[in-house]
C-alpha positions in Angstrom: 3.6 -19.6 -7.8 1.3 -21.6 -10.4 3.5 -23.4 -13.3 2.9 -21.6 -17.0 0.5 -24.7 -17.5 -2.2 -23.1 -14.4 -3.9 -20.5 -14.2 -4.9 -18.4 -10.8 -8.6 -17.9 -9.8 -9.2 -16.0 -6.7 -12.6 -14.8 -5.8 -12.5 -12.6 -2.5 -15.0 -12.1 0.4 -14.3 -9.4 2.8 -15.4 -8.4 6.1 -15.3 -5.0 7.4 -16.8 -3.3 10.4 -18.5 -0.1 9.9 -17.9 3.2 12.1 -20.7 2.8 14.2 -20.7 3.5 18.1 -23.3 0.4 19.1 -23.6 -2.9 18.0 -26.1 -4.4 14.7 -28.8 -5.0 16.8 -28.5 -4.1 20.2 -27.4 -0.8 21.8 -23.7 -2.3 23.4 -21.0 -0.3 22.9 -18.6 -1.9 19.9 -15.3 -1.9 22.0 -11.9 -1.6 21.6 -9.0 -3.8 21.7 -7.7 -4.7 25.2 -11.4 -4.0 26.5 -12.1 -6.8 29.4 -13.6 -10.0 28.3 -17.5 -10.0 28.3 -17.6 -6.5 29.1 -19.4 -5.2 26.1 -22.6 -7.7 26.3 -26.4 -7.6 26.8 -29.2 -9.8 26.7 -29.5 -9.3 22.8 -25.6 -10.1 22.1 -26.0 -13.1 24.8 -28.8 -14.6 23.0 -31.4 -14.9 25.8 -34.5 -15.8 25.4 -37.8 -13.6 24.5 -35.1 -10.7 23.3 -35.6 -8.6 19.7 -33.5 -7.4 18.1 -33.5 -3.9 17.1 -31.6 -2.8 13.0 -29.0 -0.4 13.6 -29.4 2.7 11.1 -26.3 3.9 10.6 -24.7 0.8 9.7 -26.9 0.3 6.8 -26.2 3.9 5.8 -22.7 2.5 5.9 -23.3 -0.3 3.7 -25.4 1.9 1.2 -22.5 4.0 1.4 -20.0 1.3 0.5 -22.4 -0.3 -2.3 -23.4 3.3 -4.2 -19.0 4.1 -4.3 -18.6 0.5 -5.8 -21.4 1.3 -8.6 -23.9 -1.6 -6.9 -27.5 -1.8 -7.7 -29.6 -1.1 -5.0 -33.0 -2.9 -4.4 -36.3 -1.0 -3.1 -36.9 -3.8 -0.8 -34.2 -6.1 1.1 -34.6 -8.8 4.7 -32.8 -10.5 7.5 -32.1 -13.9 7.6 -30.9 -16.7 10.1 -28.0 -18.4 8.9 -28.2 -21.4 11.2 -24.8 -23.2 12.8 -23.7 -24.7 15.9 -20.4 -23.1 17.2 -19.1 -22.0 21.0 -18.8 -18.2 19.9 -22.3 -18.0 18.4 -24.7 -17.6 21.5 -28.1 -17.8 19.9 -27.2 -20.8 17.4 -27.9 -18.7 14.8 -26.3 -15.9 12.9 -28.4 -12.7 11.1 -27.0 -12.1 7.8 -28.4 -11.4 4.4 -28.9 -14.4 1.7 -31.4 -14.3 -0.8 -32.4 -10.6 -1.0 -29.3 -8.7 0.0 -28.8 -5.0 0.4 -26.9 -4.7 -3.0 -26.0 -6.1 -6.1 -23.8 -5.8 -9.4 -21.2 -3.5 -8.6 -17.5 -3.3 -9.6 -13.8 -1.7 -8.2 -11.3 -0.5 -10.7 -8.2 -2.1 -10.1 -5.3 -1.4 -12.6 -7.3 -0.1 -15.2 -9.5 -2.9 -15.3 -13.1 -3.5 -13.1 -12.8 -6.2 -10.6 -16.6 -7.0 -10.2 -19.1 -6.5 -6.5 -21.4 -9.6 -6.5 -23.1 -8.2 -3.5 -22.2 -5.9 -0.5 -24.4 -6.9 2.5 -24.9 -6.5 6.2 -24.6 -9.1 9.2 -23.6 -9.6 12.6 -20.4 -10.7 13.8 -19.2 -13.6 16.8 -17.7 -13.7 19.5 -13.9 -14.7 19.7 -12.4 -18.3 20.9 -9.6 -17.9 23.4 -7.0 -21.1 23.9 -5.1 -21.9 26.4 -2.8 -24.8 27.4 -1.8 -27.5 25.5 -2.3 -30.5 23.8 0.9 -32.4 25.2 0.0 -31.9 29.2 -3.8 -32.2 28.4 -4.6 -28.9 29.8 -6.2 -27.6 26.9 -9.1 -25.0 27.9 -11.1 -22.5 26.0 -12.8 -19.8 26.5 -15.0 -17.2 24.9 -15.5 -14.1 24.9 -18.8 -12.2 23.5 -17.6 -8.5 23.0 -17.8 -9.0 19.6 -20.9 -11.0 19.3 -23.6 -8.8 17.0 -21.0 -6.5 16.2 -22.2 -5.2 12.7 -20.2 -6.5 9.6 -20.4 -5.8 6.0 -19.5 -8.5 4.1 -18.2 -7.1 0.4 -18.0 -10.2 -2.1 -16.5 -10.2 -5.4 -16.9 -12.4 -8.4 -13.6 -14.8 -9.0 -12.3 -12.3 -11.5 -8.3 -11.5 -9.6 -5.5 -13.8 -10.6 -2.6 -13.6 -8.8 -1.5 -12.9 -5.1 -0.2 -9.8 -6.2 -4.0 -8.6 -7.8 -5.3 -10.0 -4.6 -3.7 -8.0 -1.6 -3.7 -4.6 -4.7 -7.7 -5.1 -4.5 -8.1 -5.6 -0.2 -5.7 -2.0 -0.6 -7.7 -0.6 -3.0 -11.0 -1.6 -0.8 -10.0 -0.3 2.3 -8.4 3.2 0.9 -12.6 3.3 -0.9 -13.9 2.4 2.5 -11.8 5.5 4.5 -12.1 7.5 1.8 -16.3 8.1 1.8 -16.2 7.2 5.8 -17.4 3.9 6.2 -14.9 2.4 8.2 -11.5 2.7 9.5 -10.7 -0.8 7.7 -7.5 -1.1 10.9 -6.8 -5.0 10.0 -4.5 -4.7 13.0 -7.7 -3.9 15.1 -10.2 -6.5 13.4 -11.9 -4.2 11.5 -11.5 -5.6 8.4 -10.4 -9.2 7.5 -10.4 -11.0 3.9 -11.3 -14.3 2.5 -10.2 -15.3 -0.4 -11.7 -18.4 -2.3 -8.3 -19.8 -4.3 -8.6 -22.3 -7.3 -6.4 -23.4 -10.5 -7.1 -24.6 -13.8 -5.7 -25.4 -16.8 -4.7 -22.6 -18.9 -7.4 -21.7 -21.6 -10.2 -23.3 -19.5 -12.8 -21.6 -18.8 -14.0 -24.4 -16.3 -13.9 -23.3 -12.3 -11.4 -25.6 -10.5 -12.0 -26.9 -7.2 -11.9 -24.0 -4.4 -10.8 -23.6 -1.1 -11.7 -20.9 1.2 -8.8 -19.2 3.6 -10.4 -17.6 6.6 -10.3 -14.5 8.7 -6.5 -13.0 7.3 -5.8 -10.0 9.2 -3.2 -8.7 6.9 -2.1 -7.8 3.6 0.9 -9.6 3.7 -0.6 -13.0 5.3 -3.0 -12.4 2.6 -0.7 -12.4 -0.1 2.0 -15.1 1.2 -1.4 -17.7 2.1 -2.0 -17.4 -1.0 1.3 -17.9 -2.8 1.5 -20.8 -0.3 -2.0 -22.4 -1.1 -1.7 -21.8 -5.1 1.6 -23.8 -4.7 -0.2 -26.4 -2.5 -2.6 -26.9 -5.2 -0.7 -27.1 -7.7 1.3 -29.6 -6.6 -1.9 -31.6 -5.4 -3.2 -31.8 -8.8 0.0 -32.2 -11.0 0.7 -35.2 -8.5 -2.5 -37.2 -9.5 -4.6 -35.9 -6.7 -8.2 -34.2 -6.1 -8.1 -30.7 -4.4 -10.7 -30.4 -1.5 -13.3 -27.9 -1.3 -12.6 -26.7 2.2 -11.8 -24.2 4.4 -8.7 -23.9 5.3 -6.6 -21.4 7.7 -3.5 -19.8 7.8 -0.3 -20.1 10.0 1.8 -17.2 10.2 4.4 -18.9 12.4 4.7 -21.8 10.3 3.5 -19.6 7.1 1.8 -22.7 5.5 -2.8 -22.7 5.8 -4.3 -25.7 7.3 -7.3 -27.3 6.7 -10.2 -26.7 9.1 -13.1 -27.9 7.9 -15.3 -29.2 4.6 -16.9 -26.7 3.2 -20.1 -25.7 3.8 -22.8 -24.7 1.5 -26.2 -22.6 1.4 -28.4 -25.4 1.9 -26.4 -26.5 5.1 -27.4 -23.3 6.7 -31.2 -23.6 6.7 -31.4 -19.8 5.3 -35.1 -18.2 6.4 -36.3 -14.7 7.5 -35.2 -13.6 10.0 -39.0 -13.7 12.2 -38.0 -11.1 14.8 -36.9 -8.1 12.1 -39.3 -6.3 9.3 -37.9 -6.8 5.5 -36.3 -3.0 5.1 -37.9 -0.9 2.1 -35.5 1.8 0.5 -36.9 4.9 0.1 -35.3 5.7 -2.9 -35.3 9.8 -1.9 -32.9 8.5 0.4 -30.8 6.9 -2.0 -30.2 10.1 -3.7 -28.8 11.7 -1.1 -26.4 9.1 0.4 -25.2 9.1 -3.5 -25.2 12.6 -3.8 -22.7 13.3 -0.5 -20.2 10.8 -1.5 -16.6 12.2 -1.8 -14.5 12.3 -4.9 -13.4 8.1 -4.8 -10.0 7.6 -5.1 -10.0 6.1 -9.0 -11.1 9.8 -9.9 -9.0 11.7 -7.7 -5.9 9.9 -8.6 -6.7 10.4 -12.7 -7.4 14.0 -11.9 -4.2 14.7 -9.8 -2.2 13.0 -12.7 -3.8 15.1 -15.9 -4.4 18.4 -13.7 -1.1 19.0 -11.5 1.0 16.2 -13.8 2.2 14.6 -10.8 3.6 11.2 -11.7 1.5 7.9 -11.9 3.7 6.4 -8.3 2.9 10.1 -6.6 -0.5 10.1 -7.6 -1.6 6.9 -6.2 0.2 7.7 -2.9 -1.6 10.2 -2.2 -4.6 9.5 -3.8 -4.8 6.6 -1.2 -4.7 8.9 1.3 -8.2 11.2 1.9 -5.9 13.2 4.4 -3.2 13.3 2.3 -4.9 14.5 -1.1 -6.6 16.9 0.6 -3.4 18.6 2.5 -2.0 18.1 -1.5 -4.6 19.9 -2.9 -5.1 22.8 -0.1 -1.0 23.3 -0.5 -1.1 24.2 -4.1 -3.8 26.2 -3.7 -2.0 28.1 -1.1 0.7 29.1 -3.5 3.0 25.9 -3.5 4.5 24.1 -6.7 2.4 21.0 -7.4 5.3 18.5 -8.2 7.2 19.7 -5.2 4.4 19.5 -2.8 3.9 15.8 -3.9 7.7 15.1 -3.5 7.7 16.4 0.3 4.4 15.3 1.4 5.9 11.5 -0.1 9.2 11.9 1.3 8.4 13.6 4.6 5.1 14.1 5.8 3.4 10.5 4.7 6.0 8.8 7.0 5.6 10.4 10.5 1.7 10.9 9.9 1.9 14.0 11.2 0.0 16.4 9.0 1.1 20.2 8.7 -1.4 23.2 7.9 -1.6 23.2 4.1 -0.6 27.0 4.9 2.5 26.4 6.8 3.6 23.1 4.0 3.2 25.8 1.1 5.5 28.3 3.0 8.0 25.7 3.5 7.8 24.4 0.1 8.3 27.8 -1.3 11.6 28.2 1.0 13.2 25.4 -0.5 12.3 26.1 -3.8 13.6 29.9 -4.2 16.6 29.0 -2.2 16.2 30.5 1.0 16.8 27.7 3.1 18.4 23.6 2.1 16.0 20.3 1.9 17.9 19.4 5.4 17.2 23.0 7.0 13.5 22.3 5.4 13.2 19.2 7.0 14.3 20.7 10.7 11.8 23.2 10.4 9.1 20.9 8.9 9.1 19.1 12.2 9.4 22.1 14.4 6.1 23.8 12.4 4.0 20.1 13.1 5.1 20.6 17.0 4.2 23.6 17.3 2.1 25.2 14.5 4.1 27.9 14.4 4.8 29.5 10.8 8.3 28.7 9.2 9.2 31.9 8.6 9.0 32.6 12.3 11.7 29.4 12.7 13.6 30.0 9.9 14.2 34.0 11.0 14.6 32.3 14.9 17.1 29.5 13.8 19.0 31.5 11.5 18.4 29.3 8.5 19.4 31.6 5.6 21.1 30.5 2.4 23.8 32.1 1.0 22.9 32.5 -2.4 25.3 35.8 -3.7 27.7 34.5 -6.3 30.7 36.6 -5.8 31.3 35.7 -2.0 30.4 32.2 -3.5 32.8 32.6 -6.4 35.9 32.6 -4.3 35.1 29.7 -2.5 34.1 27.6 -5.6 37.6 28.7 -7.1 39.0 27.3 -3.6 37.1 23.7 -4.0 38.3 23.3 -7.5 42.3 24.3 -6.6 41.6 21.8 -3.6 40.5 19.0 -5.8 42.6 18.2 -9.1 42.3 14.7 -9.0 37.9 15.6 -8.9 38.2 18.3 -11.7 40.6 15.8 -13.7 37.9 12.7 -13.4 35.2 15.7 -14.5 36.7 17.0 -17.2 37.7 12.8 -17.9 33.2 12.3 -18.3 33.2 11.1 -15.0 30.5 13.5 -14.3 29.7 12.0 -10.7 33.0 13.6 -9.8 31.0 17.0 -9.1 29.3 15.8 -6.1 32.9 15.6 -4.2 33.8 18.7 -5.0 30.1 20.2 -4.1 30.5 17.6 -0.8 34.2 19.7 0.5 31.9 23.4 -0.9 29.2 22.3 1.6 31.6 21.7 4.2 33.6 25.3 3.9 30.0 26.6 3.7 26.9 24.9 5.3 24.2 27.6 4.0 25.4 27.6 0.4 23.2 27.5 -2.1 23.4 24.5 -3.9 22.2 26.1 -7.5 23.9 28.6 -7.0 27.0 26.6 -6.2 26.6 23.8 -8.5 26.3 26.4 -11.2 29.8 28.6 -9.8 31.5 25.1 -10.0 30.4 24.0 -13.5 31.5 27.1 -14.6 35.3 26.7 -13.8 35.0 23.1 -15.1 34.7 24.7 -18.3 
């Protein structure tokens, strides 16, 4: 971490790939993980000569998508543009981005109660993917490339260098990819490459308002890479300049086996990439009719939802943003309550038990369960047996409850006797009671449950306190 003397200044770019079924420009399949090398190409993707390039709608419905749920201006008129480097994976020498007229502007994300604000979301075309193998010691180094991923369609989502600590940093990428599932965008799987961030990391003096020197970390596939490269590259810095030294602006990447970033190469900058339009693509006008109604079917974003499930069904503030997180989650919430189920009690089994195994009950069935354990009629541990079992099978739990025999015995006077048993069992418990150690009831309710499994713990607890006097 930076000393009290430095102060954090991260500034994040990220990539993600929209839910589209073909690629930017071209009509190939996007693939899947595992697919075979150079399976997934054409004539477009390959860069061959005398091909066009064709704009794929529904990934700049995507991007509007993205840009009108993160507030963003959008422009009647936007273009294409070549972005122009040399590199193995990049078949036409070129890359089709956005640069001077991009597809959005001005935006913001809340993040903990503050905005975090969109410079631009945009739309481009991915590369293809380097593949190394050998080694450096035997000299049998060799590389290869494959192209399934060339002109894949990317939105790039870049924020102004207002996040200040690792922590803020991996708490906004969250944040992003939960917007980004929640109005359909994309599945944002950094496992699966479909979203990776870049953060631009420098430090300065404490009360500056002067931009320190920045580095770029590239292509981090996880949150927690994302937050350990940069606990790892703040410290780096910090220890460059408190030494005497001159950070670098570069780019650097990040070992996860060695858990340090590296430095790849000097940083780049607009001018090096001869920006023009693109020649082979029309600029795009917006029809702004269009606009309106990309805006007017976005979902309820998370920020909202999470306020409203705090102030309407006072679910607490760690709760909330669970399942706020969550579209498939806030939705079972929401459908549960309104199926008869207690609001705070929903929340605690749909956090406890059904966010884990991410298998999702009918919001009929998760009420009826809910309601079991609640009145009494079965235990939390029966609740759980039959939770599973309804998932399996989508059968009601009534029907397992009646079939399994889970019934609570809830009558006090057959309870009565065997509370009065417990406590003539258990002097040395009801002593350390009666003494304030209050914990003491939980052995004596531990030897109730084992004379009688189907107890009712309320009822029992209550039975128990009562003879404790």
């Amino acid at each position: 971490m930076a000393s009290p003397d430095w102060e954090v200044v991260i500034g994040m770019e990220v990539h993600v790939q929209p839910r589209t079924r073909s690629k930017m420009f071209c009509g190939c399949a996007v693939g899947r993980l595992g697919d075979p090398p150079n399976s997934n190409v054409c004539e477009i993707c390959l860069g061959m000569p005398g091909v066009l390039p064709v704009i794929n709608k529904a990934a700049v419905e995507a991007c509007l998508k993205t840009a009108l749920a993160l507030g963003c201006e959008i422009p009647r008129h936007t273009k294409f543009d070549r972005k122009n480097y040399m590199y193995p994976d990049l078949p036409k020498g070129y890359q089709i981005s956005q640069y001077d007229l991009p597809m959005s502007r001005n935006g913001h994300l809340e993040l903990g109660g503050r905005d975090v604000r969109i410079r631009r979301v945009h739309l481009e075309e991915d590369t293809g993917k380097l593949i190394h193998a050998g080694d450096k010691l035997h000299k049998a180094l060799e590389s290869y490339v494959d192209l399934n991923r060339a002109g894949v369609a990317l939105m790039e989502i870049v924020s102004e260098p207002d996040l200040r600590s690792a922590d803020e940093a991996r708490d906004y990428a969250m944040a992003l990819r939960t917007l980004l599932r929640t109005i359909g965008a994309s599945e944002a799987e950094m496992e699966k490459g479909q979203m990776r961030a870049e953060p631009n990391i420098s430090i300065r003096r404490k009360g500056s308002d002067e931009l320190g020197v920045k580095t770029e970390l590239k292509n981090i596939n996880s949150f927690r890479a994302l937050h350990r490269a940069i606990l790892y590259e703040v410290e780096r810095q910090t220890g460059v300049l408190e030494s005497g030294g001159t950070v670098v602006q570069e780019t650097r990447g990040w070992s996860d086996a060695e858990q340090r970033t590296f430095s790849q190469r000097s940083k780049e900058f607009a001018e090096d990439y001869r920006y023009f339009p693109e020649p082979d693509l029309p600029p795009l006008e917006l029809d702004p009719a269009w606009i309106g109604e990309l805006r007017r079917a976005l979902p309820e974003l998370p920020s909202v939802r999470n306020t409203r499930l705090v102030s309407k069904h006072g679910l607490t503030a760690a709760d909330a943003a669970l399942i706020a997180a969550d579209r498939e989650l806030a939705d079972l919430f929401e459908a549960t309550v309104t199926a008869g189920a207690p609001a705070r009690l929903t929340a605690n089994w749909i956090v406890g038990e059904v966010a884990p195994t991410g298998k999702l009950p009918s919001p009929e069935n998760l009420a009826e369960l809910v309601r079991f354990v609640n009145d009494g009629s079965i235990t939390r541990d029966q609740g759980r047996e039959v939770l599973v079992e309804s998932v399996e099978t989508g059968r009601r739990p009534a029907e397992i409850v009646t079939e399994h025999g889970f019934v609570q015995l809830s009558d006090e006077a057959e309870l009565q006797a065997i509370a009065e048993a417990v406590v003539a069992a258990n002097p040395k418990a009801v002593e350390d009671y009666r003494a304030g150690k209050k914990q003491a009831l939980q052995a004596l309710m531990a030897d109730l449950r084992k004379r009688v499994p189907q107890a009712n713990p309320k009822v029992a607890s209550g039975l128990l306190l009562k003879l404790l006097g």
